[in-house]
C-alpha positions in Angstrom: 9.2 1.1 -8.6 11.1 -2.2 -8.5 9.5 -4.8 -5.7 13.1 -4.3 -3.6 12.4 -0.3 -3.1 8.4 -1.2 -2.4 9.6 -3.5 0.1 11.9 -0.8 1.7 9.9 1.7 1.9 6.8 -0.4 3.3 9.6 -1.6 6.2 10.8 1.7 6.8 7.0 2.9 7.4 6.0 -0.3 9.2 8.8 0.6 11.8 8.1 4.4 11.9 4.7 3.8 12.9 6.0 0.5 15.0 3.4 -1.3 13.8 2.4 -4.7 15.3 2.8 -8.1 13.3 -1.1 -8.2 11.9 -0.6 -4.8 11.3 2.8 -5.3 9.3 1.0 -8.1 7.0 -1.6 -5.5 6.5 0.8 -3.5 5.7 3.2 -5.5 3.4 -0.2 -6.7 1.5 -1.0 -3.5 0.6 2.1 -1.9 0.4 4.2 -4.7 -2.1 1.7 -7.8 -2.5 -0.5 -5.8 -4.7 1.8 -6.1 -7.3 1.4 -9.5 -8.2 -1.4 -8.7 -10.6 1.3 -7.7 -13.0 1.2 -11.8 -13.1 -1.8 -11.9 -15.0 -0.7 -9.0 -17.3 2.8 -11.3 -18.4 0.3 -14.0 -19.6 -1.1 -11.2 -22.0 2.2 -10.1 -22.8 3.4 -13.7 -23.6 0.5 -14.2 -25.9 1.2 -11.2 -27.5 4.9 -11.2 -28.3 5.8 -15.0 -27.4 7.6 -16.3 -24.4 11.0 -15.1 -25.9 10.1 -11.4 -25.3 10.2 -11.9 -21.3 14.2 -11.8 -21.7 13.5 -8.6 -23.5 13.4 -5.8 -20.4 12.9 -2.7 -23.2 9.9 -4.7 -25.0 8.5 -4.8 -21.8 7.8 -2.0 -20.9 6.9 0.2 -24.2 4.5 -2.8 -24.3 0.9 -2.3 -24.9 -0.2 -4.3 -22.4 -2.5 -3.8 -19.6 0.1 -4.9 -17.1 -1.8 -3.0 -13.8 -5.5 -4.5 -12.6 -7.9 -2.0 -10.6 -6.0 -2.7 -7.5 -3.6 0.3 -9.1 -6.0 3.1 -9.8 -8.4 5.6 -8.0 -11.2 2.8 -8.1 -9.7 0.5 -5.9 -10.2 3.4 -3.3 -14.2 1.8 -3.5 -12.9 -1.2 -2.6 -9.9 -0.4 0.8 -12.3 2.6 2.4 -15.0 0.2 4.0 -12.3 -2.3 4.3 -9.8 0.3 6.6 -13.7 1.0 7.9 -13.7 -2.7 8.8 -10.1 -3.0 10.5 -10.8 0.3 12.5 -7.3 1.0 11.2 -6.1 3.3 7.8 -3.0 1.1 7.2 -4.4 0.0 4.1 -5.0 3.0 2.4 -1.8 4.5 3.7 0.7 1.7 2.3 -1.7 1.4 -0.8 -1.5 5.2 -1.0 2.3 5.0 -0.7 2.6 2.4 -3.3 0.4 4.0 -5.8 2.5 7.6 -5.3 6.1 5.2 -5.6 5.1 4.1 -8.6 3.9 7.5 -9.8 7.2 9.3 -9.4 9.0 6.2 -11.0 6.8 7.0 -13.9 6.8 10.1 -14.4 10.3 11.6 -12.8 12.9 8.6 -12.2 12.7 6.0 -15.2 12.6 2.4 -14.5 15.3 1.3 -12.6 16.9 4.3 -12.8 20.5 5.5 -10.8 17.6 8.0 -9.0 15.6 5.5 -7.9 18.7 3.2 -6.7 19.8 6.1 -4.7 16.1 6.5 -3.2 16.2 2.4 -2.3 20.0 2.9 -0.5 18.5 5.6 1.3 15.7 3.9 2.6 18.1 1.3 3.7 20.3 3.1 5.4 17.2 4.8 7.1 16.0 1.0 8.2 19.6 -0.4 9.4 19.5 3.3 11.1 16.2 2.2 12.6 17.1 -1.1 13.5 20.5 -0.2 15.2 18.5 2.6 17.6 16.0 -0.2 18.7 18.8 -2.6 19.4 20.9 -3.6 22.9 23.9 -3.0 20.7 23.9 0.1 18.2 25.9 0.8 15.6 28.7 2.9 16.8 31.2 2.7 13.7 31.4 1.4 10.4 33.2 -1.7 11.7 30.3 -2.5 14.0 28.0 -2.8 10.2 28.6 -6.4 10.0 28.3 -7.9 13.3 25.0 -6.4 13.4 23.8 -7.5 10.4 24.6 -10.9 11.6 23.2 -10.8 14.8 20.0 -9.2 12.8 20.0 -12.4 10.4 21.0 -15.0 12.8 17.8 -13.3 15.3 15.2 -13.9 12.1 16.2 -17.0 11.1 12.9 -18.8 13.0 10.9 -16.8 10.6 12.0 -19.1 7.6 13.2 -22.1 8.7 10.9 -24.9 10.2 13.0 -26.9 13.2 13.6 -29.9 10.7 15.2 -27.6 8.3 17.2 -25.6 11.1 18.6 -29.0 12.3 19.9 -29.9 9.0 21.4 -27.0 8.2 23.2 -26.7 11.5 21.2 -23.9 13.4 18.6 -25.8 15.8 21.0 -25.9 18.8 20.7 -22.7 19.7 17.5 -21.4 18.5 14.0 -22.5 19.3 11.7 -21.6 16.5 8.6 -22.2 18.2 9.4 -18.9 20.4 11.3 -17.0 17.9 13.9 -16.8 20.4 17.9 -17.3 20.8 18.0 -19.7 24.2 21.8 -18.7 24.2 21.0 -14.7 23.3 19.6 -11.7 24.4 18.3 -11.0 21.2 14.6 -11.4 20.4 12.4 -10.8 17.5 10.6 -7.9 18.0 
């Protein structure tokens, strides 16, 4: 699956089971992170056709290149038991599970990137946005209420990237204390 549907189906999951932060990161780590070993597969790739074949998206992936590590087969299973043992918790075999079975049906039913799968990730987000809007002091009531939302959604996150010195130069430290994650001037909070 591309990283954007892994992403949104790990958020839809971490909000079904309204999961705690540590239990998000868990979560997201196991769920999306554990892609990035298809990092050390480009540098075989790139040895192996040249750094002009990255552009090539076909090449890529009738490649013979090892692009997954043992974090995306049965044997990493040895490794996340007697760590979900550990956190008293199964969240990481869960979103592991779920990643391994996303990339399955990508495999071996949808295609890379296919108008299936693209279907599957607008799904997910309308599930999310659903989600969200249900939780929230002002739901969704209409399609005209879509965008406001989103705002206030974006606007109630945006201590989670910026550092004060950044909000002030961009214009957005008046009204928002990052240290809290709060809007002084709102009823909105991170959650």
């Amino acid at each position: 699956m591309l990283a954007t549907t892994h992403i949104a189906v790990t958020l839809l999951l971490i909000m079904a089971l309204n999961l705690n932060r540590t239990e998000a990161l868990v979560a997201l780590t196991f769920g999306v992170f554990i892609d990035f070993d298809h990092l050390f597969g480009l540098g075989s790739y790139v040895r192996a056709e040249g750094a002009a074949g990255i552009v090539d998206v076909s090449g890529m992936m009738s490649a013979d290149v090892q692009w997954k590590s043992v974090l995306h087969s049965p044997v990493a299973l040895g490794l996340f038991v007697p760590m979900s043992d550990s956190f008293r918790f199964f969240i990481p075999i869960i979103f592991w599970g779920t990643h391994i079975s996303l990339d399955y049906i990508q495999q071996n039913f949808l295609g890379i990137a296919s108008l299936a799968e693209m279907i599957l990730f607008s799904s997910v987000v309308v599930a999310l946005i659903f989600l969200r809007s249900r939780d929230s002091n002002e739901p969704i009531r209409s399609p005209r209420d879509l965008p406001n939302f989103i705002y206030r959604e974006v606007r109630a996150t945006t201590g989670i990237f910026f550092s004060e010195s950044k909000a002030a130069i961009i214009g957005i430290g008046r009204k928002f204390s990052v240290r809290s994650g709060i809007k002084s001037s709102s009823r909105y909070q991170l959650r």
